[in-house]
C-alpha positions in Angstrom: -8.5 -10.8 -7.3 -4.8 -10.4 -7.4 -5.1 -10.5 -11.4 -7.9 -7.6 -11.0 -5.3 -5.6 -9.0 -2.8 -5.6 -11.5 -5.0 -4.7 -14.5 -6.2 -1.9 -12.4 -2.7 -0.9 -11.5 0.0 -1.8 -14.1 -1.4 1.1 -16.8 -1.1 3.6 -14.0 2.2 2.2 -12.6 1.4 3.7 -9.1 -1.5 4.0 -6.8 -1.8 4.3 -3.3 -3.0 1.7 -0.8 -6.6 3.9 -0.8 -7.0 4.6 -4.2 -6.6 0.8 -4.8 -9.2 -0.3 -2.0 -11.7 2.3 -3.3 -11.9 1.7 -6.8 -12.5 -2.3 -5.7 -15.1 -1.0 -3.3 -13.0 -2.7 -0.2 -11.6 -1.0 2.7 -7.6 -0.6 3.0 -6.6 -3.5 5.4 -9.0 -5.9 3.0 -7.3 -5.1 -0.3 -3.7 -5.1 2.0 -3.7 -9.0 2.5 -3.7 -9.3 -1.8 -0.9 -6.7 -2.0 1.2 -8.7 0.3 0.5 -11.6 -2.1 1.2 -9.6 -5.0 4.5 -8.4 -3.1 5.5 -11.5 -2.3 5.7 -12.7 -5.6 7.5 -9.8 -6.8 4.2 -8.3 -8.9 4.1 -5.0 -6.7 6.4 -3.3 -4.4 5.6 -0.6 -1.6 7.3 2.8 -1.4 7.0 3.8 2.1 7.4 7.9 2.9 9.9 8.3 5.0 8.4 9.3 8.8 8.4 13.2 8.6 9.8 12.8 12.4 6.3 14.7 13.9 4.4 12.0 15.7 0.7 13.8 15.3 1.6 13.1 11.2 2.7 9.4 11.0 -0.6 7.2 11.1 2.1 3.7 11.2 4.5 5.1 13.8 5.4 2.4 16.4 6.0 5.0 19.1 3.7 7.0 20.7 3.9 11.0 20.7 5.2 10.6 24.8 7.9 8.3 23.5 5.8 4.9 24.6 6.7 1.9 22.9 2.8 1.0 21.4 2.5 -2.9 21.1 -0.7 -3.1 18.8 0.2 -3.6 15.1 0.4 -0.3 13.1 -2.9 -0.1 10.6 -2.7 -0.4 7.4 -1.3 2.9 5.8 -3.7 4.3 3.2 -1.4 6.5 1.9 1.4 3.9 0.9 2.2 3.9 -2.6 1.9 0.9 -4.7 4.5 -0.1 -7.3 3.7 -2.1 -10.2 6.6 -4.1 -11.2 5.0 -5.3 -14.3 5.5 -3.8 -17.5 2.2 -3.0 -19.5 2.2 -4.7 -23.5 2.1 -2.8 -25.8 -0.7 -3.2 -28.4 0.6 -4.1 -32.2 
């Protein structure tokens, strides 16, 4: 799978974490386990957007919009962005 990924991602250099998980036909927090992998071994890298500072927009926001601490872990973030950090060959 993680080879799959990166044939799907390294021509396009970037995709977010939703693009990636519908093209494989998987949902988000599925296809996030295999992106950790990937990051891991220094494949693929995430590029965040930084929080807007509005609470009703961030989806991974550890604090709720009354200021609350929330303990669950944030969901996976559909809209993260996906680095490839391979380069594609060229053809000859």
């Amino acid at each position: 799978m993680l080879d799959r990924i990166m044939e799907v991602l390294t021509p396009r250099r970037t995709m977010t974490v939703g693009n990636l998980a519908l093209h494989f036909e998987m949902e988000p927090e599925e296809i996030h386990v295999a992106l950790q992998q990937l990051a891991a071994d220094g494949r693929v890298r995430y590029a965040f957007s930084k929080c807007s500072g509005s609470c009703s927009t961030c989806s991974t926001c550890s604090v709720s919009p009354s200021g609350e601490v929330v303990e669950e872990a944030p969901a996976v973030d559909p809209t993260a962005i996906v680095i490839s950090m391979e380069l594609r060959k060229q053809d000859d």
